[in-house]
N, C-alpha and C positions, 0 to 999 in steps of 0.2 A: 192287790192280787192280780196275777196273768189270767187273761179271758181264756176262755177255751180255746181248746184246739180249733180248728175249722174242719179238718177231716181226721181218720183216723193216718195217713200220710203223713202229714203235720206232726202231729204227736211222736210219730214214730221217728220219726230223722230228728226228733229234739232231743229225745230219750235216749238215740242211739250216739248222739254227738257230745250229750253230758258224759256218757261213761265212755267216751273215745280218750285211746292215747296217743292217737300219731293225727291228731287233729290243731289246728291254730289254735294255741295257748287261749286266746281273746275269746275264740267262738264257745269252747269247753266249759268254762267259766261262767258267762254268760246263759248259756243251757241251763248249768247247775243252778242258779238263781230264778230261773223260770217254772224249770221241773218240781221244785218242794214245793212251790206257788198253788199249783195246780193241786198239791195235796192235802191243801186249807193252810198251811204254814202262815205265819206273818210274817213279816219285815225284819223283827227284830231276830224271828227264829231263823228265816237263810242268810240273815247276817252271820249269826253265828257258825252256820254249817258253811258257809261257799267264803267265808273267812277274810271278809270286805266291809267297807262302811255302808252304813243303813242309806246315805246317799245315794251313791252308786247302787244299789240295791232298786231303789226307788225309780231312776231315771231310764234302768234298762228293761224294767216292768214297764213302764209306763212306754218307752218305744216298741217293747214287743207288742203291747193293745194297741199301738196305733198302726204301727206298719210293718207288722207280722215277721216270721223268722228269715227270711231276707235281709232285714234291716241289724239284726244282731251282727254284723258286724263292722269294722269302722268307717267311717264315711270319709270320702272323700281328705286328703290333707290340704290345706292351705298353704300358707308357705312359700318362698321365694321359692324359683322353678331354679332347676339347676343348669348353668350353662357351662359348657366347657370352653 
């Protein structure tokens, strides 16, 4: 399960970014897996609803408890740099 909000702030820009539609595909998604959390849902149940595996489910929980809604979206890529 996702911890609490920290303020009501917090909550509010996660709620409002789940039901966004001119928001990054990645960040919206992510919300929607946090947001049922908060409403006692398990795992299996926002699996079903945010329509992803129970994995990814798991690991985007598990980064939103540790480094809060900041962190929701992608880090940094790796990857050869491009040069022209």
């Amino acid at each position: 399960m996702a911890r609490q909000p920290v303020d009501g702030d917090e909550k509010k820009r996660i709620r409002r970014l789940a039901g966004a539609r001119h928001a990054p595909g990645d960040w919206i998604l992510r919300a929607r897996i946090v947001t049922p959390s908060w409403e006692g849902l398990r795992v299996p149940q926002v699996t079903a609803r945010a329509g992803c595996d129970a994995k990814t489910v798991r690991r985007w929980l598990h980064r939103f408890n540790e480094q809060g809604l900041d962190r929701l979206g992608d880090r940094p890529g790796g990857g050869r740099k491009r040069r022209i």
